[in-house]
C-alpha positions as CSV (number, residue, x, y, z in Angstrom):
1,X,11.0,-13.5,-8.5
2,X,11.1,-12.3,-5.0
3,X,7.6,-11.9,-2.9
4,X,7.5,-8.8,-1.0
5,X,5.3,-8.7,2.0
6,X,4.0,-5.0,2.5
7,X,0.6,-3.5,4.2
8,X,-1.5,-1.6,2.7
9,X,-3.9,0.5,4.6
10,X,-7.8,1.6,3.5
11,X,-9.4,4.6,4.6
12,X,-12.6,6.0,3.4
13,X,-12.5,10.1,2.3
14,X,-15.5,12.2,3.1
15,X,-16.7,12.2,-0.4
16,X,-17.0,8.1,0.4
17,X,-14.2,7.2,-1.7
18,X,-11.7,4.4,-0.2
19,X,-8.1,4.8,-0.6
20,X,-5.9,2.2,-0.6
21,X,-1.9,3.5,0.9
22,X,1.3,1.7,1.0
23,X,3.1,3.7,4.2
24,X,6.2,1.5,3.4
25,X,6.7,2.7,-0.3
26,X,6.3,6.6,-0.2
27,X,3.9,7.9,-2.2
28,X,2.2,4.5,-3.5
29,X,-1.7,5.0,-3.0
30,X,-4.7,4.2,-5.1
31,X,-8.5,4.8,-4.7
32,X,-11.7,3.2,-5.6
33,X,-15.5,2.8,-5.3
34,X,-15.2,0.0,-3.0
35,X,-12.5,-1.3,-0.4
36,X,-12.1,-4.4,-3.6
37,X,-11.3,-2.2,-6.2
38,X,-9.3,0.2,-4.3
39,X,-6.8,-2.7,-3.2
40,X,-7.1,-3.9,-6.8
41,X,-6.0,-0.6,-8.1
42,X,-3.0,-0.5,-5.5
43,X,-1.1,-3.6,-6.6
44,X,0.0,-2.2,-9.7
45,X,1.0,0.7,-8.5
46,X,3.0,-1.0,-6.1
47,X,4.4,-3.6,-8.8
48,X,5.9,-0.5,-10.5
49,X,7.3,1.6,-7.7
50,X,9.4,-1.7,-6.6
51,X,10.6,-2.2,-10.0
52,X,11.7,1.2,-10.4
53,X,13.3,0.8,-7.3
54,X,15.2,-2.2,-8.5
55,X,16.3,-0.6,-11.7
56,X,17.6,2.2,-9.9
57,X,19.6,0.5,-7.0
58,X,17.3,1.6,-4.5
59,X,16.5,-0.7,-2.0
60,X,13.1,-2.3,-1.2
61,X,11.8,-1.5,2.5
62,X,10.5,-5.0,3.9
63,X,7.7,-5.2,7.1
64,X,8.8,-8.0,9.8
65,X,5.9,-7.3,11.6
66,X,2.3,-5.4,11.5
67,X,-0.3,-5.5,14.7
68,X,-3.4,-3.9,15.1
69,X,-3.6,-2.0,18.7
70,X,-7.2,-1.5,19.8
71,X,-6.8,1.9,22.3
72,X,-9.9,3.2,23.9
73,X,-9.4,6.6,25.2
């Protein structure tokens, strides 16, 4: 079993829903009531879209590095 180390963003829509996205595995995203449940919801999702990837050949996109950048403008 390999370990994958991906980010996953959370934003919050204006109906106050978060949404939990995976910018490194197109079109993995998930929402919930709470930051907790969106990220809980995500996992799977990504679990399965890596899978299908390996079934398929397809390779898995791995992160070397993340940073948060505070810009003031």
């Amino acid at each position: 079993m390999k370990i994958y180390n991906l980010t996953v963003f959370v934003e919050k829509d204006e109906d106050g829903i978060f949404l939990a996205i995976c910018p490194a595995l197109q079109g993995c995203y998930a929402d919930g009531d709470t930051i907790e449940e969106a990220l809980k919801m995500i996992e799977p999702v990504i679990k399965m879209h890596i899978e299908d990837r390996l079934e398929h050949g397809e390779p898995i996109p791995e992160e070397w590095y993340s940073s948060q950048l505070k810009i003031a403008v």
